[in-house]
C-alpha positions as CSV (number, residue, x, y, z in Angstrom):
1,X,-18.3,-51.8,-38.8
2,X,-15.5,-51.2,-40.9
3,X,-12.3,-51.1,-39.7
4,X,-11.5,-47.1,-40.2
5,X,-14.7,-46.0,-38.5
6,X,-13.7,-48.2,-35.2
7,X,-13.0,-45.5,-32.2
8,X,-9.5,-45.4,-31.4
9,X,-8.0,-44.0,-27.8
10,X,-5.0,-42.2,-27.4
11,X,-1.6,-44.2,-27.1
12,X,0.6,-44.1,-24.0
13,X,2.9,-42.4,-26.3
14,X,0.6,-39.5,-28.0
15,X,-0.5,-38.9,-24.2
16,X,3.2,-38.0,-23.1
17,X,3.3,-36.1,-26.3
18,X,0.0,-33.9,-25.9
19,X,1.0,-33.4,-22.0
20,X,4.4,-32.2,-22.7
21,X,3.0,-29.4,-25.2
22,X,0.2,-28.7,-22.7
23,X,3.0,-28.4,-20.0
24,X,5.3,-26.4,-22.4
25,X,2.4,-24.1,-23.4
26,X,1.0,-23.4,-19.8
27,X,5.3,-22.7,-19.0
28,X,5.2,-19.9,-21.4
29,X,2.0,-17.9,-20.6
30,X,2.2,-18.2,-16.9
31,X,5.3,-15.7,-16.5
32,X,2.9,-13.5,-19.0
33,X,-0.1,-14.0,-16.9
34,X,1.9,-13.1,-13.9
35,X,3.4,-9.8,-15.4
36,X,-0.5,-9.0,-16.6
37,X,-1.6,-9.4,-13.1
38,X,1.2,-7.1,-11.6
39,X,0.7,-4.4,-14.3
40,X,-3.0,-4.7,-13.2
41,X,-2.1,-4.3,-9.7
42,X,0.6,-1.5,-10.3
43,X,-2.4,0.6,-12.8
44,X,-4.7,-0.2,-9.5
45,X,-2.6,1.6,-7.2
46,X,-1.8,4.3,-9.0
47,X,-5.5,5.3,-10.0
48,X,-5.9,4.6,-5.9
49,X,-3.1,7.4,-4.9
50,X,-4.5,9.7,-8.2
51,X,-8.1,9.6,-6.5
52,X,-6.7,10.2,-2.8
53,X,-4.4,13.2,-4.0
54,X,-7.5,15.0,-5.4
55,X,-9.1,14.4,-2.4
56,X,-6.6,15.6,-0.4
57,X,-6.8,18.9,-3.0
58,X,-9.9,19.4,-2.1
59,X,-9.7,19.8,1.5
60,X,-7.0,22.2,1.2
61,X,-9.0,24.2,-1.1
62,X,-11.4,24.5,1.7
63,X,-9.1,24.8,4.3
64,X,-7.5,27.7,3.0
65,X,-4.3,25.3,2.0
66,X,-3.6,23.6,5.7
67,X,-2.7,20.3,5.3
68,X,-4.7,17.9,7.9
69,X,-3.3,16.6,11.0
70,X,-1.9,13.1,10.7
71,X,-3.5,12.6,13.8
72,X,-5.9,15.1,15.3
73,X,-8.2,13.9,18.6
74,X,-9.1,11.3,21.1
75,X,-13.1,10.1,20.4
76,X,-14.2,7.5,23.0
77,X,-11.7,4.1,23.4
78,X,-9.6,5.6,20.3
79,X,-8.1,7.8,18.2
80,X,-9.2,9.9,15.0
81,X,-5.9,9.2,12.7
82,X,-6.1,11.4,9.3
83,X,-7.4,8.1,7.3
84,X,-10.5,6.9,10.4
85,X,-11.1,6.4,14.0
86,X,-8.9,3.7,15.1
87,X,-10.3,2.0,18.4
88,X,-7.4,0.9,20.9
89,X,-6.8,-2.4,22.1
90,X,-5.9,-5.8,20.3
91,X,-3.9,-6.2,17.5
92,X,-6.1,-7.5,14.8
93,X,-9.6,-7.0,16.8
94,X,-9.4,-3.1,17.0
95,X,-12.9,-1.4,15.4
96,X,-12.2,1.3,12.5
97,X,-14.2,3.8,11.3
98,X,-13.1,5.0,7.7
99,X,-15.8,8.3,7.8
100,X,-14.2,9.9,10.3
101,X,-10.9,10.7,8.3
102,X,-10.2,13.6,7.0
103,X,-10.5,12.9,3.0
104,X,-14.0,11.1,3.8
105,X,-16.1,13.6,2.4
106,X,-14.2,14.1,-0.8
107,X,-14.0,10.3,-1.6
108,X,-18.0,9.2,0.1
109,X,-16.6,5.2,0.3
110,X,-13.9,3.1,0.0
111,X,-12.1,1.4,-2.6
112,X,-9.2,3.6,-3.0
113,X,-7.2,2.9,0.2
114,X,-6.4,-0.7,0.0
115,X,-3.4,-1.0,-2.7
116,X,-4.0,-5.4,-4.2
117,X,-0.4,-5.4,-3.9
118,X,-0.2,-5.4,-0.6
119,X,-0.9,-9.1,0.5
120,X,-2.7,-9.3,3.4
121,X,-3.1,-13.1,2.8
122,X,0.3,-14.2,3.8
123,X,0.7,-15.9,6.9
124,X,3.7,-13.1,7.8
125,X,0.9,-10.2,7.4
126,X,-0.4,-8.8,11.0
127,X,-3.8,-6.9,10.5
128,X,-4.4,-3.7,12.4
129,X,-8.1,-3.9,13.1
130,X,-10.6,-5.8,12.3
131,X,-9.9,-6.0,8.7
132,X,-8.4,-3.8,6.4
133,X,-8.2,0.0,7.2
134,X,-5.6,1.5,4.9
135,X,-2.5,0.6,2.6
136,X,-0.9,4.3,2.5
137,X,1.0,6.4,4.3
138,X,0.4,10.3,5.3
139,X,3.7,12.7,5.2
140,X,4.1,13.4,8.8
141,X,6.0,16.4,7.9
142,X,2.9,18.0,6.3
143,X,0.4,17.4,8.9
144,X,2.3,16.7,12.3
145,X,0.4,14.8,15.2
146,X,-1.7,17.0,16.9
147,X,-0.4,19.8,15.7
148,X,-1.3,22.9,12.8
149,X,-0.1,21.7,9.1
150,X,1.6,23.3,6.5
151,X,-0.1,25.7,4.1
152,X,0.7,23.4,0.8
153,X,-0.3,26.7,-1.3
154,X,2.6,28.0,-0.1
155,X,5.1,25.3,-1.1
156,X,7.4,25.6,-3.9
157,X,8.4,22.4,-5.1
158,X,4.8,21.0,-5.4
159,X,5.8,18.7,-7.8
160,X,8.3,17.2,-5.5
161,X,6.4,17.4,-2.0
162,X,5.4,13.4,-1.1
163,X,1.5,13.3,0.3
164,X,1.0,9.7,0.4
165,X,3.1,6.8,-0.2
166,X,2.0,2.8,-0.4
167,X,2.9,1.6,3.2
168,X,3.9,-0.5,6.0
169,X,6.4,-1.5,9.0
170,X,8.2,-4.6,10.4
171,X,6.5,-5.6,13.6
172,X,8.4,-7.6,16.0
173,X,7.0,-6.5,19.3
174,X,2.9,-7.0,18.9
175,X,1.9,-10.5,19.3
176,X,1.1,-12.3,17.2
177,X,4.8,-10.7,15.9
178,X,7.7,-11.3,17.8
179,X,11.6,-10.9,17.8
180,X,12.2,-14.3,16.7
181,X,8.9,-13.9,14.1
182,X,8.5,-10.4,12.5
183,X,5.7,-9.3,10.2
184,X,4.6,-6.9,8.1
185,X,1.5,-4.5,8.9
186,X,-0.1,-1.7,7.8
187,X,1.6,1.8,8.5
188,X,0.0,5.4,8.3
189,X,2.9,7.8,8.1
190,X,6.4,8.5,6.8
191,X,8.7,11.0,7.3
192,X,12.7,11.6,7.5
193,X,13.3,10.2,11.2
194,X,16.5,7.4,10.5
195,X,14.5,4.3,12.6
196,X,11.5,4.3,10.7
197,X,10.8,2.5,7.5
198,X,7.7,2.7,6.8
199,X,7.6,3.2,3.0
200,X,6.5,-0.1,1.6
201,X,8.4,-0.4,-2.0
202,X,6.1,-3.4,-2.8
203,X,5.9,-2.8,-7.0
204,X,9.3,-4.1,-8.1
205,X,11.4,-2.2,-5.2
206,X,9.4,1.0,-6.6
207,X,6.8,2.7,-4.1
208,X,3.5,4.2,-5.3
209,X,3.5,7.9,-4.1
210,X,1.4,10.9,-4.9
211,X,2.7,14.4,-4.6
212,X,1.4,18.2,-4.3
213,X,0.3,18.6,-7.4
214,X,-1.5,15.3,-8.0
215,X,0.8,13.2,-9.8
216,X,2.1,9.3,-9.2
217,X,5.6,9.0,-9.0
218,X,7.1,5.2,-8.4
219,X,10.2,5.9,-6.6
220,X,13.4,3.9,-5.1
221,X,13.9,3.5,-1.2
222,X,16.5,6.3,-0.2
223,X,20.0,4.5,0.0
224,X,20.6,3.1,3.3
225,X,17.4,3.7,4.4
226,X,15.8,-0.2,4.0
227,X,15.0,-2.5,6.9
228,X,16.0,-6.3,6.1
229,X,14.1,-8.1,8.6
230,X,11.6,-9.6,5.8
231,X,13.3,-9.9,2.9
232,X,12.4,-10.0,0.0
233,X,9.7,-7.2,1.3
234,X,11.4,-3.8,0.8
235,X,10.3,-1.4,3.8
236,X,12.4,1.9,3.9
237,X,12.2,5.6,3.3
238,X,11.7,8.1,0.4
239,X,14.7,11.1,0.3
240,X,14.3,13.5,3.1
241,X,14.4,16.0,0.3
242,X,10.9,14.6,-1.1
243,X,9.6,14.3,2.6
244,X,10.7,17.5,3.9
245,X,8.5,21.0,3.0
């Protein structure tokens, strides 16, 4: 065999060399990869909050414009909430059914209430029930608990009137949460009382929310308003003036 056709390996030295560009290429395009994946995320939630605002249209068309009740009746060992039945009991174990909320017959599935920003993965995430029920909020304002809600067709500001908002609370006082370990969890309503922060500003301390008339706003926590038990999570509230009908 001659001696230029002889296979030759790498060198300790060209090894270094082609792992340090490997490691200097893969060191630029992750940041990029991770942007992609939140702008993925971010589009996701958004189409999410566009497709539960028209639902939520919808049943006010044929409810003559009354907003539903963020909760509305007791059914068996639960309660129907505005997004499902919701059994009582243990933290994490509890039995949902999403059909029995209000917008189930304008959406006919799921998909659209579980926001991929929202990591339920993390070992400081507390589920609900068994499973994921819902990643929003309702505007407790529009559709009290148990009570009659506001006829939207009669708002003014419709452009400024929060429906739903991505979600969720500080939990210190459900195990597996406690004072010394709190944890994020889902939430299902916001509104302007000063001890809740429910509003979950989890897209680059901007919160999805959909309004009135159907469009996607990403808006700031109101000032003051943000609960600092889990940093860097940002729970806190939207202005009372985009709350309040």
């Amino acid at each position: 065999m001659k001696p230029w056709a002889r296979e030759r390996g790498f060198s300790m030295v060209e090894l270094m060399a082609t792992i340090s560009v490997v490691a200097l290429l893969a060191g630029l395009s992750l940041p990029g990869l991770g942007r992609a994946r939140q702008a993925a995320a971010n589009a996701r939630c958004v189409s999410n909050l566009r497709q539960l605002g028209l639902a939520a249209q919808l049943y006010w068309d044929e409810h003559g414009g009354r907003a539903f009740a963020e909760r509305r009746e007791r059914r068996g060992d639960g309660w129907v909430y505005w997004f499902g039945w919701l059994q009582d009991g243990v933290e994490g174990a509890r039995a949902f059914d999403a059909s029995a909320g209000a917008l189930w017959p304008y959406l006919q599935g799921r998909g659209v209430d579980v926001c991929p920003s929202l990591n339920r993965a993390s070992p400081l995430f507390k589920p609900k029930a068994r499973g994921a029920a819902h990643g929003y909020a309702y505007n407790l304002l529009l559709g009290p608990r148990n009570g009659v809600g506001v006829n939207v067709h009669q708002v003014g500001a419709t452009s400024s009137l929060a429906v739903l908002a991505d979600a969720g609370q500080v939990n210190d006082f459900q195990p597996p949460a406690s004072p010394e370990r709190p944890m994020l969890e889902e939430f299902y309503y916001f509104g302007t009382n000063a001890l809740e922060a429910t509003v979950h500003f989890r897209h680059g301390r901007r919160a999805g929310v959909v309004f009135v008339d159907g469009h996607v706003g990403a808006e700031l926590p109101e000032p003051g308003s943000e609960d600092g038990r889990l940093a860097p999570q940002v729970l806190g509230r939207l202005e009372a003036a985009k709350v309040r009908p």
